[in-house]
N, C-alpha and C positions, 0 to 999 in steps of 0.2 A: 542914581546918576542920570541926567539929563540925557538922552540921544542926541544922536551931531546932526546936524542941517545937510543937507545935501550937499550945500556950497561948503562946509567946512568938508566932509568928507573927500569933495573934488579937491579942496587945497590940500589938504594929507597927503592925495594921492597924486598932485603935482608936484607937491615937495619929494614923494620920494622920486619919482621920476629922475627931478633936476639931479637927488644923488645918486642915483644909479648910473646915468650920462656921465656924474663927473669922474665916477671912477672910473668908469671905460677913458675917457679921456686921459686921466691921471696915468694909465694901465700902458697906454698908447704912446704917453710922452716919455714911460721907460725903453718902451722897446723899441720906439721910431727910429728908421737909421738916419730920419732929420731933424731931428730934436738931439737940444747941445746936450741930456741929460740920456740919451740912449745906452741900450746896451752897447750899441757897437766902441761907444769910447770904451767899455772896458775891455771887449776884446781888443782892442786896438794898445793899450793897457799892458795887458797881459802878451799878449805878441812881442812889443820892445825888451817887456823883463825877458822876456825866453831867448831872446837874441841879442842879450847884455846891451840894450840900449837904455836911454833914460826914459821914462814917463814922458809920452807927447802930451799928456794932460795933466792937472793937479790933482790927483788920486783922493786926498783931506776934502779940495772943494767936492770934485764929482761927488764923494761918497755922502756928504754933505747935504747937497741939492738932493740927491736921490731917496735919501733916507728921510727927509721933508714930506717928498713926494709919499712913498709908504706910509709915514704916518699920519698922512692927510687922509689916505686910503681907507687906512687900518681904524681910523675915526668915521668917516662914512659906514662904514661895512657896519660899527659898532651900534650907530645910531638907527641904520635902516634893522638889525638882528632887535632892537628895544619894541621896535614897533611890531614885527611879527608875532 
């Protein structure tokens, strides 16, 4: 097997970089209390049920978006664990 060039090595090693970053980001826009996909819309969720109100959000979409988000994660995580 050929060895990598230096410049291919550095691109390996910026490509994982970019993934690493996106999952922090990815990680960020769960639990941001400013992002529409935060944890806080579930708490806020789950508050109404406890207090016989209705869903201030659509529970299908949130869970939706959110579960997107994870398995965009769950695919980074997968492909930066190939290279190790």
């Amino acid at each position: 097997m050929a060895e990598k060039t230096q410049e291919e090595t550095q691109q390996e090693i910026e490509e994982q970089h970019k993934k690493e970053q996106r999952i922090i980001d990815l990680r960020l826009q769960l639990s941001s209390s400013y992002s529409p996909d935060g944890d806080w819309k579930i708490a806020k969720i789950q508050e109404a049920r406890l207090i016989g109100e209705a869903d201030p959000y659509d529970i299908n979409e949130l869970h939706q978006r959110r579960q997107a988000i994870r398995d965009e994660i769950n695919q980074l995580q997968s492909e930066l664990g190939e290279k190790e």
